[in-house]
C-alpha positions in Angstrom: 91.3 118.6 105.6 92.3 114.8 104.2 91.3 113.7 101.5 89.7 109.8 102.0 90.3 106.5 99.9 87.6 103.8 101.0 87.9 100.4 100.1 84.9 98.5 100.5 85.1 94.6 101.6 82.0 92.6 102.2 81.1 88.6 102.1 78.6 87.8 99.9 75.4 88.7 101.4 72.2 89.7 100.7 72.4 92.8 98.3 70.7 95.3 100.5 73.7 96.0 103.4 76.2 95.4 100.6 74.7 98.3 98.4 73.5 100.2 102.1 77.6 100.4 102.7 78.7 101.0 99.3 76.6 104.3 99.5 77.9 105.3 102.5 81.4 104.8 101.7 80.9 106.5 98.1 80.0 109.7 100.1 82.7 109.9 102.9 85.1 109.3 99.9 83.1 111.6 97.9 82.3 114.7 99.9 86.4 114.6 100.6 87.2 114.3 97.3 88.4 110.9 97.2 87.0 108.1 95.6 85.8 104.5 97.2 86.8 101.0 95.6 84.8 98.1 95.8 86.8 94.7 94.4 85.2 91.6 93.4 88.4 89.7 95.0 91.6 89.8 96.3 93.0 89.9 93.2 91.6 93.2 92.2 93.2 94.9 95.2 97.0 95.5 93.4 95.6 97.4 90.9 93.5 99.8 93.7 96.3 100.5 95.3 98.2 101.0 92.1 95.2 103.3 91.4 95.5 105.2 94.7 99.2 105.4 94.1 98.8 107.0 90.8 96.2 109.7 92.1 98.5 110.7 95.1 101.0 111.5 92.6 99.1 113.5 90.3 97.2 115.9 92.6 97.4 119.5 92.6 96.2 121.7 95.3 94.6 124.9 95.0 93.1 127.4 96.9 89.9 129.6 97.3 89.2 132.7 98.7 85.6 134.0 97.8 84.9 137.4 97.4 82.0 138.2 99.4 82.9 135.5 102.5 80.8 135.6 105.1 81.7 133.4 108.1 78.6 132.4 109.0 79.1 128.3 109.4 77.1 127.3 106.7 77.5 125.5 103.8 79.1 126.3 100.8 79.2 124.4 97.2 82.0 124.7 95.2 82.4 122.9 92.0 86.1 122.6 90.4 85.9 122.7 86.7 89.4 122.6 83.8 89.2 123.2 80.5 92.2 121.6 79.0 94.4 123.0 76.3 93.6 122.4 72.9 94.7 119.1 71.7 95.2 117.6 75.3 92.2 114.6 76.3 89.5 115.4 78.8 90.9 116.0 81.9 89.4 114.4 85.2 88.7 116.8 88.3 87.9 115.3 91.6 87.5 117.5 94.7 85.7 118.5 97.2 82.1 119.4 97.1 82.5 122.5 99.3 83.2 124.0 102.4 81.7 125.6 105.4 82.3 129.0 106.2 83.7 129.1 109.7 83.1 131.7 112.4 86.2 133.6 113.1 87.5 133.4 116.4 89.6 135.3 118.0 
């Protein structure tokens, strides 16, 4: 499992390809539980990697056994929610959108 940082750069084209490969860069990053960056300009790319930086350095990892698995190879959702302490701000979960249930091998 990795967990993917995209970082979009395109010329100024037409807005169709642009916004065709911001899409499918949102869900690589997404479905991993990263995020994808798309800067205007050079300039903006300090503070994307500053960004990244921060993220790597606040992650937690967690795990998740279900109850009833069933290794069947399909797909399963998961959504990650935290409720934060009282008088802590809204916390912000990204991770991954699920997981597919593998056939055990032996």
């Amino acid at each position: 499992d990795v967990i993917i940082y995209a970082i979009g750069i395109e010329e100024e084209r037409d807005g169709t390809l642009a916004s065709d490969g911001q899409v499918i860069l949102d869900d690589i990053a997404g479905v991993s539980g990263g995020k994808a960056f798309f800067p205007q300009n050079s300039a903006e790319m300090d503070d994307i990697f500053e960004s990244i930086a921060l993220e790597l350095r606040h992650q937690y990892a967690i795990g998740y056994r279900p109850s009833n698995f069933n290794a069947n190879g399909k797909w399963h959702h998961l959504k990650v929610k935290v409720n934060p302490p009282r008088g802590l701000p809204h916390l912000f979960v990204r991770s991954r959108d699920g997981y597919y249930a593998q056939f055990l091998t032996r």
